[in-house]
C-alpha positions in Angstrom: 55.6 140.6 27.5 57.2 142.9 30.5 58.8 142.2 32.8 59.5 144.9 35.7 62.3 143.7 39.4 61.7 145.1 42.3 63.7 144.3 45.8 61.1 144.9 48.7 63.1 145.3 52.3 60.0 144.4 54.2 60.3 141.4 56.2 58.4 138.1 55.2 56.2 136.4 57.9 53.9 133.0 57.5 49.7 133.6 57.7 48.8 130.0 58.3 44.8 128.6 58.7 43.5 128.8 62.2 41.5 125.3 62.8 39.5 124.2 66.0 41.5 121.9 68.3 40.3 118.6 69.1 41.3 117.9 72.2 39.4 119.1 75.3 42.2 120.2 77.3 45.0 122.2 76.5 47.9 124.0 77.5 50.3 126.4 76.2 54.1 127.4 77.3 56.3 130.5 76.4 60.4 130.0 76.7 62.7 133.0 75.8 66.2 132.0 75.5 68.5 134.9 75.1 71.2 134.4 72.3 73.8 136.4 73.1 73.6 135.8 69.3 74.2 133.2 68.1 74.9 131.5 71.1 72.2 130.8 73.1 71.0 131.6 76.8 67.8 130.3 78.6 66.7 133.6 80.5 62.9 133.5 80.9 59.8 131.5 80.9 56.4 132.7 80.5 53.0 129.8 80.9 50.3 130.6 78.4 46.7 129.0 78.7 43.7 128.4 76.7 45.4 128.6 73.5 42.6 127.2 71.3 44.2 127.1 67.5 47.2 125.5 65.9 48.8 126.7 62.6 48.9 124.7 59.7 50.5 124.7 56.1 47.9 123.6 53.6 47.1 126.7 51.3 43.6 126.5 49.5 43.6 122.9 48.9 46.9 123.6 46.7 49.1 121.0 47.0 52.8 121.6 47.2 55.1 120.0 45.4 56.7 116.6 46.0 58.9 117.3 49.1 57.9 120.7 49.3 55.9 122.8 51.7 53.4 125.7 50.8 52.4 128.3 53.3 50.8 131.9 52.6 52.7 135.2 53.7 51.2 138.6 53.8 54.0 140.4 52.8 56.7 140.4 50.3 59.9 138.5 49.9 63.0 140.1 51.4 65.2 139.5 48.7 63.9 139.8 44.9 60.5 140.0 42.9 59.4 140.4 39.3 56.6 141.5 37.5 55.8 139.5 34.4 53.1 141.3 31.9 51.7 139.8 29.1 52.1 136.4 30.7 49.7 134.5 27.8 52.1 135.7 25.4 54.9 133.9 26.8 53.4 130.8 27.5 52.1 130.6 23.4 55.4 131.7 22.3 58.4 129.1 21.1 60.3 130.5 23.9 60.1 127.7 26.8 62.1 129.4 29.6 61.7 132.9 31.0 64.8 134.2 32.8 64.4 137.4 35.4 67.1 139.8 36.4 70.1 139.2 38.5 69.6 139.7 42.2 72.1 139.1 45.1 71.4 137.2 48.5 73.9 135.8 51.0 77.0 137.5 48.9 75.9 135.3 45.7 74.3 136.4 42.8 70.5 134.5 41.7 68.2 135.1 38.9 64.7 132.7 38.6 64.4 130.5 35.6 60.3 130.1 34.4 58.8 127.5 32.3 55.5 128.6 31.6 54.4 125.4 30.4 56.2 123.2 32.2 59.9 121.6 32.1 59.7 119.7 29.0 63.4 118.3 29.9 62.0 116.3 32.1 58.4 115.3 31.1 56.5 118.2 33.3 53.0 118.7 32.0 50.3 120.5 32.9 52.1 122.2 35.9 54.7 125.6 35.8 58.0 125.4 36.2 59.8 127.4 38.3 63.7 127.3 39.2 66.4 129.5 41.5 69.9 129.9 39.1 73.5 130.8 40.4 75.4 133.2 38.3 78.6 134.5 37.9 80.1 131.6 39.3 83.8 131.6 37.7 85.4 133.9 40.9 84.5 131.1 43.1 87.1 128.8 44.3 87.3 124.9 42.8 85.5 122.3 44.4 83.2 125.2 45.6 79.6 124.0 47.2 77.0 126.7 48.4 74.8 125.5 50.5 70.9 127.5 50.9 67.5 127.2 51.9 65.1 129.5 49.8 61.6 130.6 49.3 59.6 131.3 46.1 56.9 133.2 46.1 53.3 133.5 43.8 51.0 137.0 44.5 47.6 136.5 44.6 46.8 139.7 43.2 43.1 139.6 44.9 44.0 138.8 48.4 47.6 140.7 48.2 49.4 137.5 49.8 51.6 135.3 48.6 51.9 131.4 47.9 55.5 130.5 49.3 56.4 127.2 47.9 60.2 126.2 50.2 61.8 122.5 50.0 62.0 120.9 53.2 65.2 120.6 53.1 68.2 122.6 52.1 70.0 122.5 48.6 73.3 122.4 47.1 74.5 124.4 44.6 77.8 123.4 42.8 80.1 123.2 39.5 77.7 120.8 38.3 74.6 122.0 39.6 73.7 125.7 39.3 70.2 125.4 39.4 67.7 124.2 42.0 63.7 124.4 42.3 60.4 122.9 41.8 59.3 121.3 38.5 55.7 121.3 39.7 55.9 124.8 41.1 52.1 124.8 40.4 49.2 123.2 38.3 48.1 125.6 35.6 44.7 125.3 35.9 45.4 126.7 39.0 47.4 129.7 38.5 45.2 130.3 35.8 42.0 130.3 37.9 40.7 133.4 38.3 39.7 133.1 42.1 43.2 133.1 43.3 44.5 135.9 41.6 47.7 134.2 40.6 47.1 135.5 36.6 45.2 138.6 37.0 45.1 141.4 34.0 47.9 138.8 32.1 49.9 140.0 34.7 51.6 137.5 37.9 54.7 138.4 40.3 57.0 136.2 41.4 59.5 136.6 44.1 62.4 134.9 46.1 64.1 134.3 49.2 67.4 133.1 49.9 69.4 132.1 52.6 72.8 130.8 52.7 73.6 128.4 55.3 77.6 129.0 54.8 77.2 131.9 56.5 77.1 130.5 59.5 81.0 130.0 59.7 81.7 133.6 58.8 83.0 134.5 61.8 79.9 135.8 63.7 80.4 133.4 66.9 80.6 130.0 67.9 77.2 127.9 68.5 77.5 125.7 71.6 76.7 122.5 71.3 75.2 121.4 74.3 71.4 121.5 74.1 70.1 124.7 76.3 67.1 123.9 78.6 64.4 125.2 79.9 63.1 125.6 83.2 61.1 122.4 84.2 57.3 123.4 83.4 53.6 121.6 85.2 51.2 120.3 81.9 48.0 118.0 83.5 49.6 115.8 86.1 53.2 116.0 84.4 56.7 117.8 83.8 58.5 118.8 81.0 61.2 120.7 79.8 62.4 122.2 76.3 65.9 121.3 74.7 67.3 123.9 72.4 70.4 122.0 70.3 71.9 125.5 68.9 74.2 123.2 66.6 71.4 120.5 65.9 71.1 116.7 66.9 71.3 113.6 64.5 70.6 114.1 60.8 70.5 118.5 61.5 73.9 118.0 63.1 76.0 121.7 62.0 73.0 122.9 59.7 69.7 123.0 62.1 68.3 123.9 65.1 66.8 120.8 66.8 64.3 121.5 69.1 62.3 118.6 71.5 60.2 118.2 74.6 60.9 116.0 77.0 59.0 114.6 79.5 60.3 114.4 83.1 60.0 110.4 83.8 59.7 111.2 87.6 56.1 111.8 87.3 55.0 109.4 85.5 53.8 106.1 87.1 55.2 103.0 86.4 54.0 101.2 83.4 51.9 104.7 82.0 52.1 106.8 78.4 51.1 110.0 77.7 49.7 111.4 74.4 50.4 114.5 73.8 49.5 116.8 70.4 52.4 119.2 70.8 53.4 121.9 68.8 56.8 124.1 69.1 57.1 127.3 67.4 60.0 130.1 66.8 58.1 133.1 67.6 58.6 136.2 64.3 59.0 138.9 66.6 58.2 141.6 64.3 54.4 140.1 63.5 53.5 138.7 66.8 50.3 137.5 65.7 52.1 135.3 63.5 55.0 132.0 63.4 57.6 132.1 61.4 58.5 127.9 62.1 56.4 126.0 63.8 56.8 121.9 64.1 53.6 119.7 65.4 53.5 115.9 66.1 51.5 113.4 68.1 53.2 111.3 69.8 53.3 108.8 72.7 55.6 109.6 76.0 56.9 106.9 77.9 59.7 105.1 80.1 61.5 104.3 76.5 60.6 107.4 75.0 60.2 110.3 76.7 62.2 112.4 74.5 60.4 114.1 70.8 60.6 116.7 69.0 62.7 117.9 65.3 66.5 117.0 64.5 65.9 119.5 61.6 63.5 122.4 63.3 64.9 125.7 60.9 67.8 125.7 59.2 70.7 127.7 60.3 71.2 129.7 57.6 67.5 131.1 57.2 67.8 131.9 61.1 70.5 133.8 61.0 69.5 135.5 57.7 66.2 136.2 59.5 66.2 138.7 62.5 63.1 138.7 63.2 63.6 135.5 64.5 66.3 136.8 67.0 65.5 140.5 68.1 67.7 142.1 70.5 69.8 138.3 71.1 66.3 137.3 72.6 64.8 134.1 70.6 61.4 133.1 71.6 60.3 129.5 71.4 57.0 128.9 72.2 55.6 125.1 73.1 51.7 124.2 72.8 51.0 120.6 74.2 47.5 118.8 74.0 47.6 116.1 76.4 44.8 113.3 76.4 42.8 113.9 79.2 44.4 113.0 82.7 43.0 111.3 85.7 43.1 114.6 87.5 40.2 116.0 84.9 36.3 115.4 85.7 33.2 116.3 84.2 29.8 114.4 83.4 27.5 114.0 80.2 24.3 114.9 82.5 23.5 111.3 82.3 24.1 109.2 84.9 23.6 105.5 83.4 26.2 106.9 80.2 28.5 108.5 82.7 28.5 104.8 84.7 28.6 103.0 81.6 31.2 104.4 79.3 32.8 107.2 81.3 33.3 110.6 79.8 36.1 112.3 77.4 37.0 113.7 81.0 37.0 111.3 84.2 33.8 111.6 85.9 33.6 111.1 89.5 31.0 110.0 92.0 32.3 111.9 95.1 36.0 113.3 95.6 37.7 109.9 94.7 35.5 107.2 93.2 36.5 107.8 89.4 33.9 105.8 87.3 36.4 105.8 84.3 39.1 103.7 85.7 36.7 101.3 88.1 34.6 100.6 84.3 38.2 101.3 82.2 35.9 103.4 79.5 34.0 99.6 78.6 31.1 97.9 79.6 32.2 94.8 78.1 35.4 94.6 80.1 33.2 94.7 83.2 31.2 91.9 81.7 34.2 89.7 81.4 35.3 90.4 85.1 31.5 89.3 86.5 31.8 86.2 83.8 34.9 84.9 85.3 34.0 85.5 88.6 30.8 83.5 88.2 32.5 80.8 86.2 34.3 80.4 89.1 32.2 80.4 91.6 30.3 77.8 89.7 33.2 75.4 89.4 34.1 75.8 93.2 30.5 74.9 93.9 29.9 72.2 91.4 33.6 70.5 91.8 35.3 72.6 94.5 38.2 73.2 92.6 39.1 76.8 91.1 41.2 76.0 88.5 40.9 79.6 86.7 42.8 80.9 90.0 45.9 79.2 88.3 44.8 81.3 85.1 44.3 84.3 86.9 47.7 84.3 88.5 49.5 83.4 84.9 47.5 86.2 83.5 49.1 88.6 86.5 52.7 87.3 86.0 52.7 88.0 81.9 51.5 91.8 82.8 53.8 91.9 85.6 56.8 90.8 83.2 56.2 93.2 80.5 55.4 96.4 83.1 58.8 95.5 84.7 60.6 95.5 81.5 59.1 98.5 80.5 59.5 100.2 83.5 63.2 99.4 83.4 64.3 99.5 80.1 64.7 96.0 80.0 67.5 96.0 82.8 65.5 93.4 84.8 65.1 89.7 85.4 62.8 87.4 84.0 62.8 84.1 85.4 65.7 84.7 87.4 67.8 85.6 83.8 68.2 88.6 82.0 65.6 88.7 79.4 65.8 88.3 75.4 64.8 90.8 73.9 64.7 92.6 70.0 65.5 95.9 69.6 63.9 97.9 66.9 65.7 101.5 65.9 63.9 103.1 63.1 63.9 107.0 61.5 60.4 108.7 61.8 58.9 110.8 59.0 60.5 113.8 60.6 64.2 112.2 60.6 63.8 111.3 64.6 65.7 108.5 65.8 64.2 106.0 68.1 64.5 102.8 69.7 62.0 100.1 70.7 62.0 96.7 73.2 60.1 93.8 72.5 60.2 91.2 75.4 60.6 87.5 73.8 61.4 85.5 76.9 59.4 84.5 80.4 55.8 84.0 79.5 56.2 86.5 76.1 58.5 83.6 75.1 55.8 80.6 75.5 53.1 82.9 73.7 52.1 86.3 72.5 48.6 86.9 73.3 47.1 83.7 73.6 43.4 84.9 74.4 43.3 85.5 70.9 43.7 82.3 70.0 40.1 81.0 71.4 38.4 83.9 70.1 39.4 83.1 66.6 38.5 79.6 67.3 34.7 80.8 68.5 34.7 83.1 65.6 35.3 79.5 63.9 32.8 77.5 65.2 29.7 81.0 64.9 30.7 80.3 60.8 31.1 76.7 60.4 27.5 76.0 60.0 27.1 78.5 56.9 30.0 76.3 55.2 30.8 77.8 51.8 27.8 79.2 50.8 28.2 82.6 51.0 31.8 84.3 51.7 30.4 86.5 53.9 29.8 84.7 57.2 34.0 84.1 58.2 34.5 87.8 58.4 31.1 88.6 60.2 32.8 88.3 63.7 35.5 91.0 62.9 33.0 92.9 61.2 30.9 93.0 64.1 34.0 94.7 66.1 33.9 97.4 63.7 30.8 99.8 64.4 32.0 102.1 61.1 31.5 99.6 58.7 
């Protein structure tokens, strides 16, 4: 067994699989902000359109490990590799742990700890083991606590790229701590398949990359923390703008750059959402075919949210380790938004009873204004509960001259009337003449976002929540009762008859 270092200087950029997008319509937007680095300045924006891919992080149906992410990069880690020959060797010998050379990132020193066969400290099986080690430690101060983000990297010999394994968050190294990593860096019957070119000639490479986020208070410039925005930019029928926090928002708060779009509530009507698929990117400047960080969510816009995006977008140390992130104090962020189609879009399926019927992914029209989407709202059966009521009605007024389902009608409005109002003000209304109860919700999204919900619990919403489901449960009731216990099919029959996939 061999084992050969080598320090590359070219830069590392991601490669990510292009996939389809599934929404009709889309629309892209460029933002430069100038950094003046590493303070930064809004100085440009550029619209892009037609952009029809989005970038993802899923590597050959490898999974990554627990809390990690895996991406592929075409070229070779900044800061350290090492060839390891004779790999079968290793893994049959009594040795458990392979150690590389010393290599120095971010003013510390680093070597890479493998377990060919898996941590056996901690019950790993059937997976590699792989590990980034501080050295050299004693000159360091007490109570000393380094702070990084790093990358480690897998060649597929065949393909010449690289599985990049990083944690999604950063890591502390101290006294007690001095080595960080992955205990299921990757299944062995992976790495020792053939068609990924991880083991090839009992030879694999491994490499690192590691950035220190203490370097950010080294003295290179203050980062302002106000968020820098974007000039206001037209998506479908809306605005929006891009906030840049240089110093991060919430939980990235001093170590991240939080990046969101915001929707500008002006344009949107009272009591409306928006869905958008959005992606935001930090363009690599170098490989401009190619993002270096790139974030995507879907998520609702509305008059309580109209604000989303990443608290913890890139860490601060790997952008300001990185500069082909920031070229020339110019950092490009680049925003891709998918909006569900809006009421401003037409088209037709070439069949006029289906276009009538269930309108179209896009709003067909018959003429300039009559859109058959909203008159039908996408379902024939809502228009079938419209004629019902109306001839229910008519009925009653003829056989007893009384309407009473006016009186339901009207209740009907005022519960829809309530909630839009409270919506529409952020519950700064009144309901009844009082200001109106109400829970609030605040909860952490999967990507550490903050947010805040309403729920109305007084006026009508107080009395009841939804009451038209009560009667339908009862019909679903009554369509069962006559199969008694026969069979325990026929109760759930009515809900699976609202289910078309089943």
């Amino acid at each position: 067994m061999q084992a050969k270092d080598n320090n590359p200087q070219t830069a590392s950029k991601s490669f990510e699989q292009l996939l389809s997008l599934d929404f009709l319509t889309n629309r892209g937007t460029n933002v430069l902000f100038s950094t003046l680095y590493p303070a930064y300045r809004l100085v440009d924006f550029v619209a892009r359109k037609d952009l029809v891919t989005v970038m993802t992080g899923f590597v050959r149906n490898i999974s990554p490990p627990p809390g990690a992410v895996a991406t592929v990069s075409d070229a070779s880690p900044i800061h350290y590799m090492v060839k390891i020959e004779l790999f079968s060797l290793l893994a049959k010998s009594a040795v458990e742990t392979f150690e590389s050379g010393i290599f120095e990132a971010g003013g510390y020193k680093w070597k890479l700890v493998l377990y060919p066969n898996g941590n056996k400290s901690r019950n790993v099986k059937d997976y590699i083991s792989l590990y980034l080690a501080m050295v050299d430690t004693s000159s360091l101060p007490p109570g000393w606590e380094v702070n990084v983000i790093f990358r480690l990297f897998l060649l597929d010999q065949i393909t010449d790229s690289y599985l990049v394994i990083q944690a999604g968050k950063e890591r502390s190294f101290h006294g007690l701590k001095l080595e960080c990593g992955f205990d299921q860096f990757i299944q062995l019957s992976a790495f020792n398949d053939a068609r990924h070119g991880f083991l090839l000639g009992d030879t694999c490479v491994l490499g690192a990359e590691v950035y220190v986020s203490g370097e950010r208070s080294r003295g290179e410039g203050e980062l302002d923390e106000n968020p820098e925005e974007s000039p206001i930019f037209s998506t479908g029928d809306h605005q929006w703008k891009i906030l840049l926090y240089p110093k991060g928002k919430s939980v990235g708060m001093g170590t991240h750059l939080s990046l969101y779009l915001v929707l500008d509530l002006e344009t949107l009507p009272a009591g409306c959402r928006v869905y958008a698929d959005l992606t935001l990117r930090i363009v690599d400047q170098l490989y401009n075919r190619a993002y270096d960080r790139f974030g995507r969510a879907k998520r609702w816009f509305d008059a309580t949210s109209s604000e989303s995006g990443w608290p913890t977008f890139v860490s601060l140390g790997y952008l300001q380790s990185n500069n082909h992130l920031v070229a020339k104090d110019i950092c490009i962020i680049e925003a891709e938004g998918h909006l569900a189609p809006s009421s401003t879009d037409s088209g037709s399926s070439g069949n006029i009873i289906i276009d009538f019927y269930w309108g179209m992914e896009l709003y067909p029209r018959i003429g300039k204004n009559f859109d058959i989407k909203v008159f039908t709202n996408c379902r024939f059966g809502m228009m079938s509960w419209a004629v019902l009521a109306l001839t229910y009605c008519i009925k009653q007024l003829a056989l007893y001259i009384l309407a009473a389902g006016v009186l339901s009608i009207y209740v009907n409005y005022d519960c829809d009337r309530q909630r839009q109002e409270f919506r529409r003000t952020n519950g700064k209304c009144l309901v009844w003449g009082k200001a109106p109860l109400k829970i609030v919700a605040s909860y952490t999204t999967t990507s550490g976002e903050s947010k805040t919900s309403l729920l109305l619990t007084s006026g009508w919403w107080g009395l009841s929540r939804h009451f038209h489901y009560v009667p339908e449960i009862l019909a679903a009731l009554f369509w069962t009762v006559p199969a008694l216990f026969n069979h325990f099919l026929p109760p759930f029959l009515c809900d699976i008859s609202n289910h078309p996939s089943v």
